[in-house]
Structure formats: C-alpha cells, structure tokens
N, C-alpha and C positions, 0 to 999 in steps of 0.2 A: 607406562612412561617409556618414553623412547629416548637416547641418547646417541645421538650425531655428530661425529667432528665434521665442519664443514672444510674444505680445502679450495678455494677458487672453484668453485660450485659441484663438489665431489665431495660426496657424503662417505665415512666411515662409520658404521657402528660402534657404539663403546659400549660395554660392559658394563663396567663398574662405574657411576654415575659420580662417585668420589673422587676420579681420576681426574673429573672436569674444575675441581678446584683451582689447579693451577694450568695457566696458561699454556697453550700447545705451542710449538716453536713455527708454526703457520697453521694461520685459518681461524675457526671458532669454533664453540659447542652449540651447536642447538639441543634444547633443552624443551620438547613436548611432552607434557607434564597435566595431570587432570590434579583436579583441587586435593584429591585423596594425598598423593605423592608432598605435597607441600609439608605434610610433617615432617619429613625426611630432608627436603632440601632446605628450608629454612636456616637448619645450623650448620648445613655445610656453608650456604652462599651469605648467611648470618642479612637474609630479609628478614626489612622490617616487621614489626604484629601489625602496625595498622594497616600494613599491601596484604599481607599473607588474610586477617579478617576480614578486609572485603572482597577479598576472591573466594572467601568461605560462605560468607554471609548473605553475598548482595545477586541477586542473579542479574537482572538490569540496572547496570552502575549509568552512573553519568559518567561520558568520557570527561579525563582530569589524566596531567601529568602532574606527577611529587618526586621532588628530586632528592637523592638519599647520597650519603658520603661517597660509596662504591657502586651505585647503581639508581639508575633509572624505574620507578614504576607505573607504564602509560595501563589504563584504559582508554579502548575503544569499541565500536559496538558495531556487529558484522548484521548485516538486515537478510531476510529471507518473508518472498511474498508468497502464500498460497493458495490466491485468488480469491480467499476467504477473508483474511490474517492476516498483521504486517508482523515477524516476530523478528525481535531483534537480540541479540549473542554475543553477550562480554566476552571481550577476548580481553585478558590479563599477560600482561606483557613485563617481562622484569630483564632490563638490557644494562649489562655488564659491559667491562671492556673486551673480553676476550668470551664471554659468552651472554647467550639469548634465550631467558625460558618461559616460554609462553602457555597458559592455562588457562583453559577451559572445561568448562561442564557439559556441551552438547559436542559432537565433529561440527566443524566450522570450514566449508567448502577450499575458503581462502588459504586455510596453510596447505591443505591438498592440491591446488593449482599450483603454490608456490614453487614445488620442487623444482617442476623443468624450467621455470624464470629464473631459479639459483645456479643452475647447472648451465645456463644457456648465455647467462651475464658473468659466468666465472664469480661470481661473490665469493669475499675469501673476508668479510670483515660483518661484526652483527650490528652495525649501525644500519650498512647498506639492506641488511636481511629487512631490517627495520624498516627502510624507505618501500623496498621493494611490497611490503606485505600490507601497511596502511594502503600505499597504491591499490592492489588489488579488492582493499575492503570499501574504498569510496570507490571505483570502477564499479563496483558490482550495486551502489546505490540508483546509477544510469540506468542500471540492465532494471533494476525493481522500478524503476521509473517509466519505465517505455514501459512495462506491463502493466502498472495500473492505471498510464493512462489510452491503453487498450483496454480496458477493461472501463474506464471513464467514456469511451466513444461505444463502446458494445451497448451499455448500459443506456446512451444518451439515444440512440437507434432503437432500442426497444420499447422504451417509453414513445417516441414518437409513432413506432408502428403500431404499440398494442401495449397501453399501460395496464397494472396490474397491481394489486397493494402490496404484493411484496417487494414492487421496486423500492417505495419510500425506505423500509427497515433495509435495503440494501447502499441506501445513498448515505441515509444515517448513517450506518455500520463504516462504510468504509471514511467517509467525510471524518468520524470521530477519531479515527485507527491514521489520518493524513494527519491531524491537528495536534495527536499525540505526539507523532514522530517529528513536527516539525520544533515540538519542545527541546527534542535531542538533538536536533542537527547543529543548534546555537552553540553546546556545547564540544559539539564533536567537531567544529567550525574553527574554534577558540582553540582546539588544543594542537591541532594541524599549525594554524599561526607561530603558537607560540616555540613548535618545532622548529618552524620558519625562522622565527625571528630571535630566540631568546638564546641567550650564551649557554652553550652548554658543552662539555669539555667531551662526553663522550661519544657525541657526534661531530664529524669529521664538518670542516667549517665550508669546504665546496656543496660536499654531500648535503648540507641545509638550504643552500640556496635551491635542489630539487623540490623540497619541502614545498616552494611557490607553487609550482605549479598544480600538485595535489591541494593546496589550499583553495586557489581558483575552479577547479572542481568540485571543492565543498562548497563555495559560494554560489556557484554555477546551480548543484543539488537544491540549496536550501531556496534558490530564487526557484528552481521549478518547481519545488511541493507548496511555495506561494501560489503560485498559479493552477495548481491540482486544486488547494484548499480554494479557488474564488469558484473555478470549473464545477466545483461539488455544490457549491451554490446557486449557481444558473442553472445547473442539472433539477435542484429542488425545485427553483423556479419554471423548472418546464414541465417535472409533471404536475407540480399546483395546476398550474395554467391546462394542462393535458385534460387533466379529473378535473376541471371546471369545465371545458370546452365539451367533453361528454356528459355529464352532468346536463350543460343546456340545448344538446342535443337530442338525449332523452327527454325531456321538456318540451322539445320542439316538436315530437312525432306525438308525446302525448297532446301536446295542448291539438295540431291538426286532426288527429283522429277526434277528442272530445268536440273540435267542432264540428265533424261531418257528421256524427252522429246527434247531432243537438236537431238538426233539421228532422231526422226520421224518426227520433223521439217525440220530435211535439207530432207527428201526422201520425204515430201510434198512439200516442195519446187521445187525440182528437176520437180516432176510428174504435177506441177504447169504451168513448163513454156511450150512456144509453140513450141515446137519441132515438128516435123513430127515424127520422128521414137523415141521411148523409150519403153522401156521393158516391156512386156506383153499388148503394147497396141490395138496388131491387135488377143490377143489368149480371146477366150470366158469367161466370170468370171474374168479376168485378174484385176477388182478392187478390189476383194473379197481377191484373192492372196496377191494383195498389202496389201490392211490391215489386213490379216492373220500373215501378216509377219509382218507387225510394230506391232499388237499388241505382239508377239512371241518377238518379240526383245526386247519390255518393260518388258512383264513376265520375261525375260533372266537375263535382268539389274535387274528389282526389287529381285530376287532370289538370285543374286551376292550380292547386298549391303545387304542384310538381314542376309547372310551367312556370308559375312565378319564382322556383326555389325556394321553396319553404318547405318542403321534402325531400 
C-alpha cells in the first residue's frame, strides 16, 4: 500500500496511513491500496462491508456506483487485449472528500500513466483525480479497439489469401471474447452517465459536466464493438464461402482429370480384351502408337479444358 498527499499535482509520501483520516489543510490522500490492506482501512475510513466484499470476492464486477453517507464506492473495469484474450481489471474506487483509495488485485496501467496527468493538471482535489483516471481507463478502450480491429483486417487477409481451419476457432474465439465485453460496456456506459448527470455533493458541480464528454466516448466504444461484433460475422461469412469455393475447386480438377482419363480407360480396356484381331496388333511398335495417341488425346483434352477455363 502506498499513501500520497496530493498538493496541486505534487505527491508527498505519508507514512502512517492513520494520518489520512483527517483532512490536510490542502490537497488530498491518494490512497493505493491492494484488497489485502482493506482490513486495515475499512475502520479507519469506516467503508461499507458490502464495497469492502466485493473488492474481496468479485474479480469481474459490473461497473455500479453506490452512494454511502461519507463516500462514494464506483467500480469500473480497466480492459487489456493480448492478441489472444480480451481481460478485463476492476478497479475499485472509494472517493471521499478529502481522500481517494483505489484497489485492485492485478497493476492496472492506468493509475501508472496517471501520475504525470496529476502533476501536469496541478490536481489538488480527489473528484478531479476521479475524472482524470476514468478518462484514461475509457481512452485506453480506443487504443484495444484499433488493435482488434487490426487484428479483424489481418485475420480477413488471410483467410482471403490461404484459408486454414484454424481460422474458424480463431473468428469463434475472438467474435465470443467481443459479445462478452459488449455485455460490460452497457453497464460501464450507465455509470459514466449517471456521473454526468446525477446530484452528487462530492463531485464538484462544473467538474460533472466533464463527465459528458467521457460519456460520449463510452457510447462512441460501445457503437464500435457493435460494429466489430457484425465484422466478425462477415468475416465467418467469408471463410464459409472461402472453404466452399475450394472445396468446388477441388471438384473442379477432380471431376476434369476423371474425364480425360475416362477416354484412355475405355481404349485400355478395349486393347485389354482377348480378341484375335485389333488395331495395330500385327504392325511393328504398334504399342508405342497406342500410347502416343492416348497420351495425344489427353494433351487434346487437357488443352480444351484449360482454353475453355475449366482448369
């Protein structure tokens, strides 16, 4: 656990995490805290059991704000894509008036970018720490958006050049890992709003009208993984269509070979049976003949289907 007075975007360290009970005479505490430490802060900041057990309990919460007498408890969920994987990272958020303690279970990129946006915006209050850190957790939904759908145009390229059955289990895989997350954005959508819009005494009443604008990027988000989730579907549609198109291509070469060889089957057949008299069998070389001329009449056929494009 780490403990920070913030001063107009000028971190000090504190010690004694006790000391963050009462208010500093400027700035705030930030309060970075793993789920372990919450035994300990709960009866200094007297948070609720139901925030304190689902930051214990839940690893993937639905984002949800619950408003408590002396403090705010938001979840929201920080995303990371590993070209494989879409995972996503409660970040637990408990915003007081004069302090901010935020827990998690995994390092979460976003409070690590955060410091030089605190220090660069002079932040001296934990509402703003607030605005500033949801910002950077839906910014970074664009950035997982531009890569998968690099990863949707890589995929749509290969299949076109050289399909393969492991494409399918990879249009699956990730088409299922889009339709998941687009479950979460509804709620992560809703909760941005209700920053926006709902009365709330410990964020500053300018400061919420920022709130819009990160809203419109969460709708901006949830309308692009509509469009990834239809994209993942045309994508299936094209290698259906792919593996059928080779599929009757192979058809195509088997069925013209089975015909050229249907002609030099039946004249080996012919020259098969036990005849006395058949053609060319009393003239010298006369086997040579024969097969000069099936293979001539294969060249003939192979030439014809090649010309017509049927090979």
């Amino acid at each position: 656990m780490k403990v920070r007075l913030v001063q107009n975007g000028v971190f000090t360290l504190v010690e004694d995490v006790a000391n963050c009970v009462a208010a500093p005479e400027s700035g705030f505490y930030w309060i970075d805290a793993e789920v372990e430490d919450l035994e300990l802060l709960q009866p200094l900041f007297h948070l609720h059991d139901l925030a304190v057990e689902d930051c214990m309990t839940e690893e993937e919460q639905r984002p949800k704000l619950e408003i408590y007498d002396a403090q705010y408890f938001i979840v929201i969920n920080s995303i990371r894509f590993d070209d494989e994987e879409i995972f996503l990272r409660a970040l637990n958020v408990f915003l007081g008036r004069h302090y901010i303690i935020t827990v998690t279970k995994q390092k979460i990129n976003e409070l690590r970018k955060l410091k030089p946006i605190l220090w660069e915006e002079e932040v001296n209050s934990s509402d703003r720490f607030l605005y500033h850190l949801i910002d950077l957790v839906v910014d970074n939904y664009f950035l997982v958006g531009d890569r998968i759908e690099d990863r949707i145009e890589n995929l749509e390229e290969q299949i076109l050049m050289n399909t393969k059955k492991t494409h399918l289990n990879e249009i699956i895989g990730l088409r299922s890992e889009i339709l998941w997350l687009k479950r979460v954005l509804g709620p992560q959508r809703d909760l941005i709003a209700s920053l926006n819009k709902k009365e709330l005494r410990l964020i500053d009443n300018q400061l919420q009208k920022y709130f819009g604008d990160i809203y419109e990027n969460a709708v901006k988000i949830a309308d692009t993984f509509d469009t990834f989730r239809d994209l993942m579907g045309n994508l299936r549609e094209a290698y259906q269509s792919s593996v059928a198109n080779r599929a009757n291509e192979i058809m195509r070469v088997f069925t013209a070979l089975t015909t050229i060889f249907m002609p030099l089957t039946f004249i080996t057949g012919i020259y098969g049976m036990n005849f006395e008299f058949l053609p060319g069998k009393d003239i010298p070389g006369g086997e040579y003949i024969v097969l000069g001329g099936m293979f001539l009449l294969g060249a003939l056929m192979l030439y014809f289907f090649r010309k017509k494009d049927w090979l």
